[in-house]
N, C-alpha and C positions, 0 to 999 in steps of 0.2 A: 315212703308215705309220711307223710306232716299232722302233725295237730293241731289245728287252728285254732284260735282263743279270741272268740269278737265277741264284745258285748255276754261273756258266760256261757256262750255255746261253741261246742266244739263239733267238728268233721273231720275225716280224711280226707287232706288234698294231696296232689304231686305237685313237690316243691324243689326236689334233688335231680334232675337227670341221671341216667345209669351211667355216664364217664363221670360222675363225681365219685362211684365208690371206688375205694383204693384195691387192690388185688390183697390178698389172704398175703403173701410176704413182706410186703408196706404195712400190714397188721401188727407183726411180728416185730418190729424196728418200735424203739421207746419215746422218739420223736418222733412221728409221720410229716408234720408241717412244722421244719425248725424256723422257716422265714417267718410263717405266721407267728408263731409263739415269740419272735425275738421282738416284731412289732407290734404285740399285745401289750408288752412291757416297755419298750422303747421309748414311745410318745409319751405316757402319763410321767416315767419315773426321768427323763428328761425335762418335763413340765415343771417336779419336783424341786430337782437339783437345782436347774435356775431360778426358781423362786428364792433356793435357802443362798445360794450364793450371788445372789444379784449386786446386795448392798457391800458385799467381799469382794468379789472379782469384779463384776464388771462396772462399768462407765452407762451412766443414765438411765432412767427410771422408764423413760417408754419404750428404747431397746429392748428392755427385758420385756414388758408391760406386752409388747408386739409379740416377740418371742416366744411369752408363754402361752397365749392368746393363741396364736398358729398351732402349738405343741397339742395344745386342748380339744382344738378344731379338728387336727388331722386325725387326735387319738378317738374322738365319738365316730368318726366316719370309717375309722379302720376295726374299732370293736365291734361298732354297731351293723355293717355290711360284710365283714370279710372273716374276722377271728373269732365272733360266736359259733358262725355256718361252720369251718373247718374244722375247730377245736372239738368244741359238744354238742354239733347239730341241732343247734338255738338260732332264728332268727325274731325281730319283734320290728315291725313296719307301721305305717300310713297309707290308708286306702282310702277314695272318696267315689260314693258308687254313685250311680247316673243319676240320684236326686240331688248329687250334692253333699251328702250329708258323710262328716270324715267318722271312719273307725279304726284302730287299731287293733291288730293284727300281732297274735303273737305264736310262733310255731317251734315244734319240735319235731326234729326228724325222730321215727320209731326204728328199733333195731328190730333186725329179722332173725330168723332160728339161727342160733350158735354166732350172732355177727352183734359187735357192739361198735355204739355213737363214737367214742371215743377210748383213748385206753386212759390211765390213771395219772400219768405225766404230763400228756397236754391238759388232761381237766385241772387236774392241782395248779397246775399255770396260771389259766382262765380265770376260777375262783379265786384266787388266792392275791392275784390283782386288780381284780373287777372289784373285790371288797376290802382291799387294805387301802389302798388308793383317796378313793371316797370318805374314808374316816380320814385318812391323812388332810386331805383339804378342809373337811369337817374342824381339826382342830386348828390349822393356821385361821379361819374363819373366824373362832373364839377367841385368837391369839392377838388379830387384826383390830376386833372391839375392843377388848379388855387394854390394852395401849395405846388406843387411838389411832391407828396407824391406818387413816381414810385414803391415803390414795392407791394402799393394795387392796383396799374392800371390795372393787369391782370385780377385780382379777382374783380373790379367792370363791366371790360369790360365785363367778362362772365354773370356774374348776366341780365348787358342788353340786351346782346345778348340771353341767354337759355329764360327769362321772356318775353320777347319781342318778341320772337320767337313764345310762345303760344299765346299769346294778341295777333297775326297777325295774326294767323291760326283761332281761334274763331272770329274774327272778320271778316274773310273773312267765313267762314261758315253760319253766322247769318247775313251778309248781301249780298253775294251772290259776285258779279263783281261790280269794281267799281264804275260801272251806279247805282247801284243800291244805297250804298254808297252816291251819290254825288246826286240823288232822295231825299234820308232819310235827308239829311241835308239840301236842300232844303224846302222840307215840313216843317221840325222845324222851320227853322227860319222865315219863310213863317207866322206861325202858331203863332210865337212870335211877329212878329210886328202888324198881325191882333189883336189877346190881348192887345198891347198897345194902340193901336189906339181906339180899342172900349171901354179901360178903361179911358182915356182922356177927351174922348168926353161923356162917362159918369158923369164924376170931372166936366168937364164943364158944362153939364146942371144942377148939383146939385146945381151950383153957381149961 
């Protein structure tokens, strides 16, 4: 069963068929989906690489310009349809219902008693690229102004924009509206100042 996220209301849909879930021994194994996970990373950190070495290794500015452009394309289409769903049961879509009118669509598979979305290897994957990624295009963007260097402007603008684009869709799926959001961040830092304070006054009675 799914969480659907349209316009601040949510339902239970069926969005998983039962041959998607894996058997209790494919549980147990640290990678379930090693092809997905390698092509979560693949495409963006590919994108990367030939941006930093364009001007170094290779021969002409739209070769790469094409290259990276393609690299960008295939990585929103393989994050955004294929390695959210497998890794941590996130999808975030486009709907337009019979008056026409488009909403997005954003979903979470729910675990059932003793079964979880994912184990902690493919998530750390998932996150850990969907957000490092995005800041990385973030600062060549900064790097592109601040030197003038206009004719990779396009090509860093899309990187943040396609990367950025799935980072907001999974993050709005896995935290719901932005009450919820500004909850989660709440409780953390909530949760951080009580550990300091009881680690202090710990240091202090040991004195």
């Amino acid at each position: 069963m799914m969480r659907q996220d349209s316009n601040d209301e949510t339902e239970d849909i069926s969005l998983f068929d039962a041959d998607e879930e894996t058997s209790r021994s494919a549980r147990r194994k640290k990678i379930r989906h090693p092809i997905a996970s390698f092509f979560h990373l693949f495409f963006r950190v590919s994108a990367i690489i030939v941006y930093l070495l364009c001007d170094l290794v290779f021969d002409g500015f739209i070769a790469c310009m094409v290259t990276i452009i393609l690299l960008l394309s295939c990585d929103f289409w393989a994050v955004k349809n294929i390695t959210g769903r497998l890794l941590v049961g996130l999808r975030w879509w486009n709907q337009v219902d019979d008056d026409g009118n488009s909403h997005w669509v954003y979903e979470s598979r729910k675990s059932g008693p003793g079964k979880k979305i994912s184990n902690d290897a493919e998530s750390r994957i998932f996150w850990i690229g969907l957000i490092s990624c995005p800041i990385i295009w973030v600062v060549f963007a900064f790097k592109t102004l601040f030197s003038f260097n206009v004719r990779w402007l396009a090509v860093v603008i899309l990187g943040v924009t396609l990367q950025g684009a799935n980072l907001y869709g999974y993050i709005k799926c896995k935290v719901g509206s932005p009450k919820n959001l500004t909850s989660i961040a709440t409780s953390y830092l909530g949760g951080q100042f009580l550990r300091q304070t009881f680690s202090r006054e710990a240091a202090a009675t040991e004195k």
